[in-house]
N, C-alpha and C positions, 0 to 999 in steps of 0.2 A: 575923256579921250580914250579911246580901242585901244588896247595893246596887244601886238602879235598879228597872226594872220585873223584874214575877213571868215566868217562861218560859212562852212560850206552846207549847202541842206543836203541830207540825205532822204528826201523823203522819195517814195517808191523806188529806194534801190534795194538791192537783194544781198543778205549777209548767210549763207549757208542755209539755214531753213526760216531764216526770218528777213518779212520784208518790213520797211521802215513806213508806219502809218504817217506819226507827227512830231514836233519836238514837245517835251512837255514842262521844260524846267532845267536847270543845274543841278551838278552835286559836285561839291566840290570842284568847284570853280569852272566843272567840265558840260557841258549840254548833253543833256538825255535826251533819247526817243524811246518812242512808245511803237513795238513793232509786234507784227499779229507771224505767228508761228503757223508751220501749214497742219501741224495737231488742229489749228482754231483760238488755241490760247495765246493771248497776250503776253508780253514782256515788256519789262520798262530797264534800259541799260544804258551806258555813255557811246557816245560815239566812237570812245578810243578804243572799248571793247570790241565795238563794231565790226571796227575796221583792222585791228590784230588779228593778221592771218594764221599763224596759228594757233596760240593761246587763246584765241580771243572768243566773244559769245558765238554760238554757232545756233543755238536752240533754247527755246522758254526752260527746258530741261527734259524733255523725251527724246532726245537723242541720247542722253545718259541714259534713261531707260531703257532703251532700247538696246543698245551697248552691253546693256549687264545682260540682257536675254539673251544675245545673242551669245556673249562668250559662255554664260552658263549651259547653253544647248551644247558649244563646242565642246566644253569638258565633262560634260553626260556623254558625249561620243567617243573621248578620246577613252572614257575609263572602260565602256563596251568594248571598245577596240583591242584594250590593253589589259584584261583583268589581273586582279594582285595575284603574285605567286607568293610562296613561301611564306613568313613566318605574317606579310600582310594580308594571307589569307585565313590566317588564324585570328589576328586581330583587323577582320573587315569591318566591324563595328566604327573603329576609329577614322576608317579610310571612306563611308558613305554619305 
């Protein structure tokens, strides 16, 4: 006999850059899907991830890469912006 609530399907709903293809299994007692990222790539994660609005999965993992590019662009600008004075201009080695 089920215990708890009925399974909901997620299949063709949309999680941040991932849509949900199929379920594929458990882990830990939780139902996985199998969902295609709009990179192309695939990811296999729980539903609880899914569906955790902010912690939760939002991407196969290029939106972390994406994230790092983007803030490393920001602090290539801010250090143009801002050049070292004084003695961090002496040691700019340390600061590049």
């Amino acid at each position: 006999m089920a215990r708890g609530r009925p399974l909901t399907d997620l299949t063709g709903h949309r999680y941040g850059h991932l849509t949900v293809i199929e379920r594929v299994g458990t882990k830990n007692h939780r139902p996985t899907w199998r969902c295609l990222c709009d990179c192309g790539n695939e990811h296999t994660t729980t539903g609880a991830n899914l569906r955790a609005a902010i912690k939760g999965t939002q991407s196969c993992g290029c939106l972390r890469t994406q994230m790092r590019i983007e803030q490393a662009r920001r602090m290539r600008e801010a250090k143009r912006q801002h050049p070292p004075t004084g003695n961090a201009r002496r040691y700019g080695w340390l600061y590049s």
